[in-house]
C-alpha positions in Angstrom: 0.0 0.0 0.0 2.1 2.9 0.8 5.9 3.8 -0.6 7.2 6.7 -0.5 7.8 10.6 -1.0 11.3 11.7 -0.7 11.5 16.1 -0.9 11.6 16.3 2.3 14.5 17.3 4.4 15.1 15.6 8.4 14.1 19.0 9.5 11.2 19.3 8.0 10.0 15.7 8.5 10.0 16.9 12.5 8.0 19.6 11.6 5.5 17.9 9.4 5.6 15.2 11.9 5.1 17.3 14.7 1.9 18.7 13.3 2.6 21.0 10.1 1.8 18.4 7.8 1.5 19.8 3.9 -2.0 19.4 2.5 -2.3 16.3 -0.2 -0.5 16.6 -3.3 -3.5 14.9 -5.3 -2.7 12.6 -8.1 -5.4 13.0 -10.7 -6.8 10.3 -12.7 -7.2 11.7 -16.1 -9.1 9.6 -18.9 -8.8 9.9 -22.9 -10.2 7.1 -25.4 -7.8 5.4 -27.4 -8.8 3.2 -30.0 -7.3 -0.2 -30.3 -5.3 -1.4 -33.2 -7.1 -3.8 -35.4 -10.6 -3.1 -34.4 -10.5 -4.1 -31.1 -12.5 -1.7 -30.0 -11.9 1.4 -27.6 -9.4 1.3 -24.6 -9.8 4.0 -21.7 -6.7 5.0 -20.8 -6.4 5.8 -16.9 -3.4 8.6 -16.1 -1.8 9.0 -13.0 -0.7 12.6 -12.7 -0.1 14.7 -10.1 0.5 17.9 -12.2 4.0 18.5 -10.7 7.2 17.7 -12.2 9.7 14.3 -12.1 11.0 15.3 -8.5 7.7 14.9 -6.9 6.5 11.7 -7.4 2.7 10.9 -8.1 1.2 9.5 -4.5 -2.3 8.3 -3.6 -4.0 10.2 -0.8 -7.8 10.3 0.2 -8.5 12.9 -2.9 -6.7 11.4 -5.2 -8.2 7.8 -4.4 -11.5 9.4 -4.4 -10.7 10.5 -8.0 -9.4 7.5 -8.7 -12.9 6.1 -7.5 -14.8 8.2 -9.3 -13.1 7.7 -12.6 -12.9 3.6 -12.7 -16.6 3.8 -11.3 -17.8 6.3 -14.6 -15.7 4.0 -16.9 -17.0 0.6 -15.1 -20.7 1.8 -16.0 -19.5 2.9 -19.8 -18.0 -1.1 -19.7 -21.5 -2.3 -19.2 -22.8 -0.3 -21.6 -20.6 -1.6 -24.2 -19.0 1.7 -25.0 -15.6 0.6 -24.2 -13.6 -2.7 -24.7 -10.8 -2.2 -22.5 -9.6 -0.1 -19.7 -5.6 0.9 -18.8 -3.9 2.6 -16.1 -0.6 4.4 -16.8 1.3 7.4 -15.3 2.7 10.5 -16.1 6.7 10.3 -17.1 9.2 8.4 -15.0 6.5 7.2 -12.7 3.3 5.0 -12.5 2.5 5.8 -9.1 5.2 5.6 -5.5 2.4 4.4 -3.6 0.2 6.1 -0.7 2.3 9.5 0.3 3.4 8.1 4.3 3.6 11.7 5.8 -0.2 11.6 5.1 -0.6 8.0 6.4 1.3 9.2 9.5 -1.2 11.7 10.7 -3.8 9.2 11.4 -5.4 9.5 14.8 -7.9 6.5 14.7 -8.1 3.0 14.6 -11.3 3.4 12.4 -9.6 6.2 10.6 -6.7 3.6 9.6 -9.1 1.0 8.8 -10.9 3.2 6.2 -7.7 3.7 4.4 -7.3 0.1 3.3 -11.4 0.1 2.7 -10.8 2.7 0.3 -7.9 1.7 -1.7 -9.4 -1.5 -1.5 -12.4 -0.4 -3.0 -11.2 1.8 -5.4 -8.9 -0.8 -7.1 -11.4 -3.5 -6.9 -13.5 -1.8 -9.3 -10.2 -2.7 -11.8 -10.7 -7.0 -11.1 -15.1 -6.0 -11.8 -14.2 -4.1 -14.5 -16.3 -6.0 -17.0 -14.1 -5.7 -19.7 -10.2 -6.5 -19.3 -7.9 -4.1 -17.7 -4.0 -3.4 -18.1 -1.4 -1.7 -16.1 0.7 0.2 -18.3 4.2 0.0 -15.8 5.9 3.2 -17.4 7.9 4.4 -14.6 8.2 3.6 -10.5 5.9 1.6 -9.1 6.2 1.0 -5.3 3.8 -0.3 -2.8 0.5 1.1 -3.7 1.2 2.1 -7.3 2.5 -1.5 -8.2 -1.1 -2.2 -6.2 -2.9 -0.9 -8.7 -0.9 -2.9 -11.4 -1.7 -6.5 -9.5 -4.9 -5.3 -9.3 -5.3 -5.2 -13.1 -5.6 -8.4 -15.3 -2.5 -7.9 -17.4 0.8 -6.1 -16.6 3.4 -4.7 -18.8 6.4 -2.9 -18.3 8.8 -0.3 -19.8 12.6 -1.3 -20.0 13.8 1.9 -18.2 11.1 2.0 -15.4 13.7 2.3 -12.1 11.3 0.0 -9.6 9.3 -2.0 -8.9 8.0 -3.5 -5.4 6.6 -3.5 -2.5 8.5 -2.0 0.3 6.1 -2.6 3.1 7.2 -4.4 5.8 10.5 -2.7 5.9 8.2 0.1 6.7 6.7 -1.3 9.4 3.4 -2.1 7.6 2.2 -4.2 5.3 1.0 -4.7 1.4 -2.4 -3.6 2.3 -4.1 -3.2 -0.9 -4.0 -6.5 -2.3 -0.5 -7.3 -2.7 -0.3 -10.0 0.1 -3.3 -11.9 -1.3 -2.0 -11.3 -4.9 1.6 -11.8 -5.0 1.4 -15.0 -3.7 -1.2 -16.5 -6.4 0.1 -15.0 -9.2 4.2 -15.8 -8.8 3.8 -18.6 -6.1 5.0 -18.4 -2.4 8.3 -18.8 -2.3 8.8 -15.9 -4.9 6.3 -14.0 -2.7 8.0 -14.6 0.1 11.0 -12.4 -2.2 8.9 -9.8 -2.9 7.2 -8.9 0.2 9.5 -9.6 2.7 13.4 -10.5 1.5 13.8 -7.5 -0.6 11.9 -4.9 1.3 14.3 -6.1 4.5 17.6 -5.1 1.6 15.9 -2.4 0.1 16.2 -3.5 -3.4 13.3 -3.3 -5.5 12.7 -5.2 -8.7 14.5 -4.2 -12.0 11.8 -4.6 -15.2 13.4 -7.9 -16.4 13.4 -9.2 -13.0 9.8 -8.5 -12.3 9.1 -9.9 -15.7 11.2 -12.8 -15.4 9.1 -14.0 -12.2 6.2 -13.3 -13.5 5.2 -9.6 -11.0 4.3 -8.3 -15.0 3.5 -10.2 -18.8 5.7 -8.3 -20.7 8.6 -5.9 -21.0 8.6 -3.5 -23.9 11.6 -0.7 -24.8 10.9 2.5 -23.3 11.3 4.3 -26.6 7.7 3.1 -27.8 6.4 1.5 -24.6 3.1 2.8 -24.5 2.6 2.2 -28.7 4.0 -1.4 -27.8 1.5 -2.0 -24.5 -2.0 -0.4 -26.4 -1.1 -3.0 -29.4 -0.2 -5.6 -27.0 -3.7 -4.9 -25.2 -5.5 -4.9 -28.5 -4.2 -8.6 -29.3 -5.2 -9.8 -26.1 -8.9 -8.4 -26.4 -9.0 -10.0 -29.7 -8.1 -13.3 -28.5 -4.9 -13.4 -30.3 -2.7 -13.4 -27.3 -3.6 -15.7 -23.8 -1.5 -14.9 -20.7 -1.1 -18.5 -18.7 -1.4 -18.3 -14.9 0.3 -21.0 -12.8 -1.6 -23.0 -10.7 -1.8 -22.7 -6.9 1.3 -24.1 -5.5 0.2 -27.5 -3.4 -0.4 -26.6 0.2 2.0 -29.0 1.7 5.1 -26.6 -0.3 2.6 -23.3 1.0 3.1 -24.7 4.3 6.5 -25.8 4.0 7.8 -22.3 2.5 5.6 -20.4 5.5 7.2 -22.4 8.1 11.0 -21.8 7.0 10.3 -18.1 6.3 8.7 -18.0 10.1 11.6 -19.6 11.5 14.0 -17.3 9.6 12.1 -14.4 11.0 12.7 -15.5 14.3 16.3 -16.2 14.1 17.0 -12.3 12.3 14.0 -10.1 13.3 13.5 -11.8 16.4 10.6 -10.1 17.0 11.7 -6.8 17.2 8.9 -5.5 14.8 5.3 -6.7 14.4 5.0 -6.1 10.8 7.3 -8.8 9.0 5.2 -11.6 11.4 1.7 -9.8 10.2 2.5 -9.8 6.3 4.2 -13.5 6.5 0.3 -14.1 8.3 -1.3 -12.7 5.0 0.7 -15.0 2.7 -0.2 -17.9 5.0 -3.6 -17.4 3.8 -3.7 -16.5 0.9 -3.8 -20.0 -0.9 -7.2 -20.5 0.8 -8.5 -17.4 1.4 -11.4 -15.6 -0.4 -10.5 -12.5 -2.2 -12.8 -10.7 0.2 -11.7 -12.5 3.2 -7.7 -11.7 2.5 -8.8 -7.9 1.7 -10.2 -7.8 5.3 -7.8 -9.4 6.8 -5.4 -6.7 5.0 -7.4 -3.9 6.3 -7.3 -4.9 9.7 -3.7 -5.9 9.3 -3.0 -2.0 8.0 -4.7 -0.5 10.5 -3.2 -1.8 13.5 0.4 -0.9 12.1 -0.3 2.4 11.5 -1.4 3.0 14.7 1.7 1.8 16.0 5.3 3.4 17.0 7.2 1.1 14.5 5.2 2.7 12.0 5.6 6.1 12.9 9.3 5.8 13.9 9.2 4.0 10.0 8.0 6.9 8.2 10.2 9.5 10.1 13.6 7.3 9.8 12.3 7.3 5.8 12.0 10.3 5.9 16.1 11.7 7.3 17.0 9.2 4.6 15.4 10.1 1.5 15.0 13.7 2.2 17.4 16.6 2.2 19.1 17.9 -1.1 20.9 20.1 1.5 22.7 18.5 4.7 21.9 20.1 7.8 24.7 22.5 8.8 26.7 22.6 5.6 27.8 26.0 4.0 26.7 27.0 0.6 27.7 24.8 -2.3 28.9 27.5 -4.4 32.3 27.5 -2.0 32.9 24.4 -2.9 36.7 23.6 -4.6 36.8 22.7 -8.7 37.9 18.9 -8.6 40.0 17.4 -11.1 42.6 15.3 -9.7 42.5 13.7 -6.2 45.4 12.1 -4.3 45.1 9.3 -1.7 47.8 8.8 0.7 47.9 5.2 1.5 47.0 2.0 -0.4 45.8 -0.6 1.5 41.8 -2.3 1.8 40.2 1.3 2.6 42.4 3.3 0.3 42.1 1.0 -2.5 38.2 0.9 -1.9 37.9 4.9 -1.5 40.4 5.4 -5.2 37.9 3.0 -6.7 34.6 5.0 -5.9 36.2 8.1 -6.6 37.2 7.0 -10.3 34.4 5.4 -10.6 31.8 8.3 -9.6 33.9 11.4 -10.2 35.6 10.7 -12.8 38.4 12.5 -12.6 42.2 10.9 -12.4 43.5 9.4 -8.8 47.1 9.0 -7.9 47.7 6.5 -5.0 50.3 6.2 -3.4 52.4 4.2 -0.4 55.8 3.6 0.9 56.7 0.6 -1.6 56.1 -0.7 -4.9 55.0 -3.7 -2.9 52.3 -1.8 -1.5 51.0 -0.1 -4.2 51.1 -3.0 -6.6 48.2 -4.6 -4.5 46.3 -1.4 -4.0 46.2 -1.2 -7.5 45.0 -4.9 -7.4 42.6 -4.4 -5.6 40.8 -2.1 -7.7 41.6 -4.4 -11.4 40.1 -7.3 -9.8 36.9 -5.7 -8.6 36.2 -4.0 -11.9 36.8 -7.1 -13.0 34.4 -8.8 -11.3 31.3 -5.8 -11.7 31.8 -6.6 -15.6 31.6 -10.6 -15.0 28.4 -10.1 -12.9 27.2 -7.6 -15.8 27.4 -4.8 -13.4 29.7 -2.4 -15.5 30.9 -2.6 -18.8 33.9 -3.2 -20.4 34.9 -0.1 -21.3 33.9 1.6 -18.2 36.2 -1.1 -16.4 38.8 -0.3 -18.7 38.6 3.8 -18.0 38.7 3.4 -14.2 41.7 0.8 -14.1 43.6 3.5 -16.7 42.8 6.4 -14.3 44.0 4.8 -11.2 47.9 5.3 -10.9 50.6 4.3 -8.6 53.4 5.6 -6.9 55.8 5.7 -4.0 56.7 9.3 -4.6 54.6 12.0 -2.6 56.0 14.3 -5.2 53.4 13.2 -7.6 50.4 14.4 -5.5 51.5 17.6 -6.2 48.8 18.7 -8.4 45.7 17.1 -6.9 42.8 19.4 -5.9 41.9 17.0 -3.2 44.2 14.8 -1.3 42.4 12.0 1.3 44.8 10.4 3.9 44.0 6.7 4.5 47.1 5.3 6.3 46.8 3.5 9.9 45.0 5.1 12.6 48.2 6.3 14.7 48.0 10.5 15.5 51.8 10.9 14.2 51.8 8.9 11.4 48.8 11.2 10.5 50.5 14.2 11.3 53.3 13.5 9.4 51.8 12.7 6.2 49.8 15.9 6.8 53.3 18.0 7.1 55.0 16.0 4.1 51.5 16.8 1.8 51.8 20.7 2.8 55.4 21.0 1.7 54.1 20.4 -2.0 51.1 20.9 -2.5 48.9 24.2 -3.8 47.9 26.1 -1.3 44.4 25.3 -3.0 44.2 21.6 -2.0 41.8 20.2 0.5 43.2 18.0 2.7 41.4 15.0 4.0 41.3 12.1 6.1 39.6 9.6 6.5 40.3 9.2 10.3 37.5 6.0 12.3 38.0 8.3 15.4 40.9 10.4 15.9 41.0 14.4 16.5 41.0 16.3 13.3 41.8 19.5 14.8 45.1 17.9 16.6 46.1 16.1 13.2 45.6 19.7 11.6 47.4 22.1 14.7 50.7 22.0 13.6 50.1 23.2 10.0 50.7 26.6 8.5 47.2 26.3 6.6 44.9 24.4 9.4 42.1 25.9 8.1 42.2 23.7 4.5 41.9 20.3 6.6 38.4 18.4 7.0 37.2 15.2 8.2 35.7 12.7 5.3 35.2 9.3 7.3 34.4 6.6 5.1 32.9 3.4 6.3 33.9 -0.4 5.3 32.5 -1.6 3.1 33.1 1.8 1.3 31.5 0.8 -2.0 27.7 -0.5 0.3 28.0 1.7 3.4 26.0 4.8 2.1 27.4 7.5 5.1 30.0 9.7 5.3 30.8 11.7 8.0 31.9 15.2 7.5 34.1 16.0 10.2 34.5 20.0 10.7 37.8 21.0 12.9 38.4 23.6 14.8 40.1 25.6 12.0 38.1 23.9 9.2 37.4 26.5 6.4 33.8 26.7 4.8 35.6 26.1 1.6 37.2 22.6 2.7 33.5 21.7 3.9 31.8 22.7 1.4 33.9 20.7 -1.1 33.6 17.6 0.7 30.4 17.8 0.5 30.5 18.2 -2.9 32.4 15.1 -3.5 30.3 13.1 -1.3 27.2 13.7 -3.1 29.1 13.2 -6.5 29.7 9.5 -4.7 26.7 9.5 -4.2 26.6 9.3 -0.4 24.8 10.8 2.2 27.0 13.0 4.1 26.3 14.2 8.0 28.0 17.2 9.3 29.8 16.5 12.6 31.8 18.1 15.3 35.8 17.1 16.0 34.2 14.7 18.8 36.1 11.4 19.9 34.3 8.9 17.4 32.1 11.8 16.1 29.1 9.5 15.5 28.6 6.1 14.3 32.2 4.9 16.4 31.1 6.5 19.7 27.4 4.9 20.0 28.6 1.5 17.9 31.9 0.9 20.0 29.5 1.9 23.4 27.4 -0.6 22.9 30.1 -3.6 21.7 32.0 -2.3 24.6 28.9 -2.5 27.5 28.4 -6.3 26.1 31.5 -7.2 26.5 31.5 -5.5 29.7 29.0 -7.7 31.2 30.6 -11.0 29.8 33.9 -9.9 32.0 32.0 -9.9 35.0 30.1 -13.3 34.2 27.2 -13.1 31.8 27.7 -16.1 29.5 29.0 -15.3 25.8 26.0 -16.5 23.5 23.5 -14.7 26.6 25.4 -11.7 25.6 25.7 -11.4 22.3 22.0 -11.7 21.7 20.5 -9.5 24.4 20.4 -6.7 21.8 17.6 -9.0 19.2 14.8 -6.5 20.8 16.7 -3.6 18.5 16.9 -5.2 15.2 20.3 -4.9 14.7 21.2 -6.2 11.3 23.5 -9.0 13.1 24.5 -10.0 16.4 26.6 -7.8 18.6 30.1 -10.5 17.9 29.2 -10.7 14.3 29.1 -7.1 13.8 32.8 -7.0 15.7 33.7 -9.6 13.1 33.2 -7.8 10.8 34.1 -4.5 12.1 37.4 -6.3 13.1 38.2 -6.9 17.2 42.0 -4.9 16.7 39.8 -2.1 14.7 36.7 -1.8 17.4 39.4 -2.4 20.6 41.6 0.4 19.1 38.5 2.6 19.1 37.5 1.8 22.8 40.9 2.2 24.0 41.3 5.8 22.0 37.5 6.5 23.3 38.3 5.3 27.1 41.5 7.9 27.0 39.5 10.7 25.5 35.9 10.1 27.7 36.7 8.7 30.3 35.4 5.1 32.0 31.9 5.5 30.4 34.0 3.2 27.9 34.9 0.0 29.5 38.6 -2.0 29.6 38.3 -5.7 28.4 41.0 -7.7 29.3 39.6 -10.7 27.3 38.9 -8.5 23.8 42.5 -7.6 24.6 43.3 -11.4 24.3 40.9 -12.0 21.6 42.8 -9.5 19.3 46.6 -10.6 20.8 46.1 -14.6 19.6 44.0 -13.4 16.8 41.0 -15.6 17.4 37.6 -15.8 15.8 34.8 -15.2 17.6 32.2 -16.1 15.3 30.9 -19.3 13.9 29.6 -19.8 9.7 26.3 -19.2 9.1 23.8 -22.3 10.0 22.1 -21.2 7.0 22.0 -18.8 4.1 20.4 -15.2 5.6 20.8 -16.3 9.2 23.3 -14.6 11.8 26.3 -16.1 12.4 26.5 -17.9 16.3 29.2 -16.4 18.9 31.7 -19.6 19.4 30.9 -20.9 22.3 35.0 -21.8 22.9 35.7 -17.9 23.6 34.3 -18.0 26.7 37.4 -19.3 28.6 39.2 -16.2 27.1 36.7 -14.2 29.6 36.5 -16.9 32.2 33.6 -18.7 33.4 30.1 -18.2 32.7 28.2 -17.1 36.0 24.8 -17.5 37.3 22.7 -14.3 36.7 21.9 -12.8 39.3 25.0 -13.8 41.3 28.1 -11.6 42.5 30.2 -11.2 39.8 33.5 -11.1 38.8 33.5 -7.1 38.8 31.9 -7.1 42.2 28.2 -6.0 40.6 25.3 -8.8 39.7 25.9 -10.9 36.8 23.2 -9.8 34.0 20.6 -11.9 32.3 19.6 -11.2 28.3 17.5 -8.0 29.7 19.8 -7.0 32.2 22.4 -6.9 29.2 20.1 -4.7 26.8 19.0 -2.2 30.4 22.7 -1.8 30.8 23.3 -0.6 26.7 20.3 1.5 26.5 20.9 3.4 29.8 25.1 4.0 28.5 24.0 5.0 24.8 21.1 7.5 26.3 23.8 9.2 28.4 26.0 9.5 26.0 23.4 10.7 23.4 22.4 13.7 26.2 26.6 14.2 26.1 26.5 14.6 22.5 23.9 16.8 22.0 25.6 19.3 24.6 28.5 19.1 22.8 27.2 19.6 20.0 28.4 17.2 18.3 25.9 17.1 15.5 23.2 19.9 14.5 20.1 17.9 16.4 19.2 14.7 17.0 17.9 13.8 13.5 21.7 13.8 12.5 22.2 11.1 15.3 19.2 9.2 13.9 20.7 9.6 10.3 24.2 8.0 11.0 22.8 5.1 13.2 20.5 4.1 10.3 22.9 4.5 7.6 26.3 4.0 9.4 25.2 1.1 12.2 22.3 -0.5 10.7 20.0 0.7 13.1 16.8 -0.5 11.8 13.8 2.0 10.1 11.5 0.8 12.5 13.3 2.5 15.7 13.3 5.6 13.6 16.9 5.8 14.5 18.2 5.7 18.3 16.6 8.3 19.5 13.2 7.6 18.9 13.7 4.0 20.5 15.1 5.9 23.7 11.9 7.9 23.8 9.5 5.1 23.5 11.3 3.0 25.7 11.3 5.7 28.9 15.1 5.7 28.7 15.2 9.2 27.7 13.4 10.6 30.7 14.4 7.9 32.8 18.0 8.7 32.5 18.0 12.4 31.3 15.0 13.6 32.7 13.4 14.7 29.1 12.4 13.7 25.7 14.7 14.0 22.8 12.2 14.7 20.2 8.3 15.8 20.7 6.0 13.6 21.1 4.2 12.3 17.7 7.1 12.7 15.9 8.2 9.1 15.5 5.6 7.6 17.6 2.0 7.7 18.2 1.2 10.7 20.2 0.3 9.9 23.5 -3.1 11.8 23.1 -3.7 9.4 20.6 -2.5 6.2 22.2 
């Protein structure tokens, strides 16, 4: 049912949020007659338009879906009259429709109120399956949530060859497919593939490509987009003349209906854990739908719909959407006009996350990157690196050949610093030690223009100290990167002490040429993501050093939704990389930041904490044989090791949400970041955190953490929950 808007900036999804809500953009439905090829008759073809222009996607509200009404109900009575043969919905360019707009959904107040918005939809697009005559969806753009809807809802489907996607994002919404799609999906491309569609992809965020939706059957047929409406109205005219008959498959048995519903429950209970209701409630739609009746699953949608909008998940959903699709402008940054002309960047450093950043930068800018190390050794396998990805992007059919070819020829080598003489932009990316930092700092000043940016990519270290000993502080800034640099979609902008609105304002520039989102932060220990992420690996391990048992510990945090447990994420993170950062943390705030002996261990011998996966998509186990590193698992409750009780599972997750709400209250007074939504931004897009928290702070508000432990909310109420009045 509903997808998605995406103008708006963080700030302005508080306000609207909070009350100033902007009336409905209403997507017309306009109707012209279009005779069919051959004498098939005449085919009324449905447009979804809002009037506006490509950057404001067409979205169904209450007046556009009483239009919508209106006009199918007018063409359903010319149908029995015989005046028409056919009926097609389309939509104006680049998109069919993104759904139901979610900053309207989210001002609901009522139970009954929510309920009448899957009534509605429902009705209005059942008057497409009692047409009378057929109908078509003519796919020629985006079609998310609702808008594809409307296309399942017809009786044939096709779709242009440049239409960006298709899906149905739901349940990573915290809602469900509410106007038809879980009753539809599943009896038109079979459960397992439903199972894909309405729950796997929304969880990764990646919507159907045209040939993939095609492929499994979501659409008929797939036409070019340079005559895809010509193509789709002679297409519909063969069908209507009997020339063309679309198969359907048959129900899938109920013993593999059962079978798929049962795996997919128990994978949903090893990774969502039930952290979020609406997963669980969509997975009970598909259940039913093999024996369901079309009015029976519609209800059960409704009802469904309705009790997830009127929940927090759903409201933290739509606001954490929201600070991620929103905002041309970053919060905080200066205007882009100061930004630096880019045309040659230097990276100091060429190991994993120099190597990754010199890809993405010749990749996205375009422009030539020199790369350089200490030895030929050194460089030789930076440069590696980057051949044998390329490489691999063209064997998966991911880039071209030629586009391969121009970003392995624009990558170059060297072990002389000489050569980064005339870069624009120079990004350090050498081990995270203060004087190695400093020193390629001092070596980069001696040749370089006095023009050049200079950046680096420091995890957690003091920009301003890496910058004080220069003659030109003011041309250093912070652009922090995060592994894997090609997926991770953050960067933080780290502003020093001396940083210049120039150097901010061009790396701010780059990073949206990479095509990231970039947050503006203060020259804080950790700034962001490392400060919160390394508090709450460090509090676990914390209370497995006085006693709590390893495999208790590392999955008390399942109530958050992390994307992986709290030892898998330091697998991957790397033990030496997240202890470094605790120890540097510890020194710089104090002993809000525990010591661990046994991490200490961990990193010295090198050992792996982590188990493989039991299954494809499931978390990887904690090994149980690290325990001994820590000593002996004690009995909760009990005097531990530390002198304080030994924590259970909850006692585990109290102890990390009290430590990351004080420290959120620290950041804020220092300010470390514009407002809270910039908090919220990084943990989504640099930690994982998942949409339905709405970030961190939404979660502490909810929970009572926030005035529990600081005495106040963080943001007002209704923001990302249900307003109390309400509830």
């Amino acid at each position: 049912m509903p997808s998605n808007t995406t103008e708006n900036s963080a700030e302005r999804a508080t306000e609207q949020a909070a009350g100033g809500v902007r009336a409905e953009r209403v997507t017309h439905s306009r109707v012209r007659d279009v005779e069919l090829p051959g004498g098939a008759g005449t085919l009324a073809l449905v447009t979804l338009d809002n009037g506006l222009d490509h950057t404001k996607p067409s979205t169904l509200g209450p007046q556009g879906m009483a239009e919508l009404t209106a006009a199918l109900t007018a063409l359903r009575e010319r149908a029995g009259r015989g005046e028409i043969a056919a009926v097609a919905v389309t939509g104006k360019p680049y998109f069919l429709a993104a759904g139901a707009d979610l900053l309207q959904v989210s001002t609901v107040t009522s139970h009954d109120q929510a309920l009448e918005l899957g009534r509605s939809g429902h009705a209005a697009y059942e008057l497409l399956h009692t047409m009378g005559v057929p109908t078509f969806a003519f796919v020629n753009g985006l079609a998310l949530g609702g808008g594809l809807e409307v296309a399942l809802n017809c009786d044939y489907r096709t779709v242009s060859s440049d239409a960006p996607a298709l899906g149905l994002p739901e349940t990573g919404l915290g809602l469900v497919p509410g106007w038809g799609g879980a009753y539809l999906v599943p009896r038109l491309v079979g459960i397992e593939k439903a199972v894909d569609v309405v729950l796997t992809r929304p969880a990764a965020q990646k919507p159907f490509k045209p040939a993939e939706a095609a492929q499994i059957g979501l659409v008929d047929e797939l036409f070019e987009a340079a005559d895809f409406l010509e193509q789709s109205i002679l297409w519909a005219s063969r069908v209507v003349r009997g020339e063309i008959s679309v198969e359907r498959r048959e129900l899938d048995p109920q013993p593999v209906w059962d079978a798929v519903v049962a795996a997919t429950r128990q994978r949903l209970d090893a990774v969502v854990a039930g952290s979020r209701p609406a997963p669980y409630r969509a997975l009970d739609l598909l259940a039913a739908a093999r024996t369901a009746s079309r009015e029976e699953a519609f209800a059960a949608e409704d009802q469904a719909l309705a009790d997830l909008i009127m929940s927090d998940e759903m409201r933290a959903s739509v606001y954490a959407f929201q600070l991620v699709s929103g905002g041309k402008k970053p919060a905080g940054a200066p205007d882009k006009s100061l930004a630096r002309p880019v045309t040659r960047v230097g990276i100091v450093g060429a190991g994993l996350m120099a190597a990754q950043i010199a890809l993405l930068v010749a990749q996205r800018l375009g422009v030539p990157v020199v790369m350089r190390d200490l030895d030929a050794e050194r460089v030789d396998k930076g440069l590696g690196f980057v051949r044998a990805t390329v490489e691999k992007l063209v064997g998966r059919g991911r880039m071209t050949p030629e586009a391969a070819a121009r970003i392995v020829a624009s990558v170059h080598g060297t072990t002389e610093i000489g050569e980064l003489a005339s870069c624009d932009v120079v990004v350090e990316a050498v081990t995270e030690v203060m004087g190695l930092k400093k020193k390629v700092f001092a070596e980069l000043e001696g040749i370089v223009s006095p023009e050049t940016i200079l950046a680096t990519n420091t995890s957690a270290l003091s920009v301003t100290e890496m910058a004080a000993d220069l003659a030109h502080p003011e041309r250093v800034v912070g652009i922090h990167f995060f592994n894997p640099v090609a997926q991770m979609p953050l960067v933080e902008v780290v502003q020093a002490t001396e940083t210049s609105d120039e150097a901010l304002a061009t790396a701010f520039a780059i990073t949206k040429k990479l095509r990231k989102t970039a947050v503006l932060v203060a020259d804080r220990p950790g700034f962001v993501v490392n400060r919160l992420l390394v508090l709450v690996m460090g509090k676990v391990v914390e209370a497995i050093e006085n006693g709590t048992s390893v495999e208790v510990a590392d999955t008390a945090l399942a109530p958050l939704g992390f994307p992986m447990p709290t030892f898998e994420l330091f697998d991957l993170v790397g033990p030496a990389v997240g202890l470094h950062v605790l120890t540097s943390l510890r020194e710089d705030l104090g002993d809000r930041f525990p010591t661990s002996p046994g991490l200490e261990k961990l990193v010295a011998d090198g050992t792996r904490v982590v188990l493989d996966r039991p299954a494809p998509g499931l978390p990887k186990p904690v090994d149980p044989a690290i325990q001994a590193v820590f000593g002996e698992a004690l009995e909760a409750g009990s005097t531990g090791r530390h002198g304080t009780p030994v924590l259970d599972a909850a006692g585990v997750l109290d102890a990390v949400l009290t430590a990351l709400t004080v420290e959120v209250g620290h950041m804020l007074d220092e300010g470390v970041v514009v407002g809270p939504q910039q908090i919220d931004l990084c943990m989504i897009l640099g930690a994982g955190w998942g949409f339905h928290t709405g970030g961190i702070t939404p979660y502490l508000d909810r929970s009572g953490y926030s005035e529990k432990v600081l005495g106040r909310r963080i943001l007002p109420d209704g923001v990302a929950n249900v307003p109390e009045a309400v509830a």
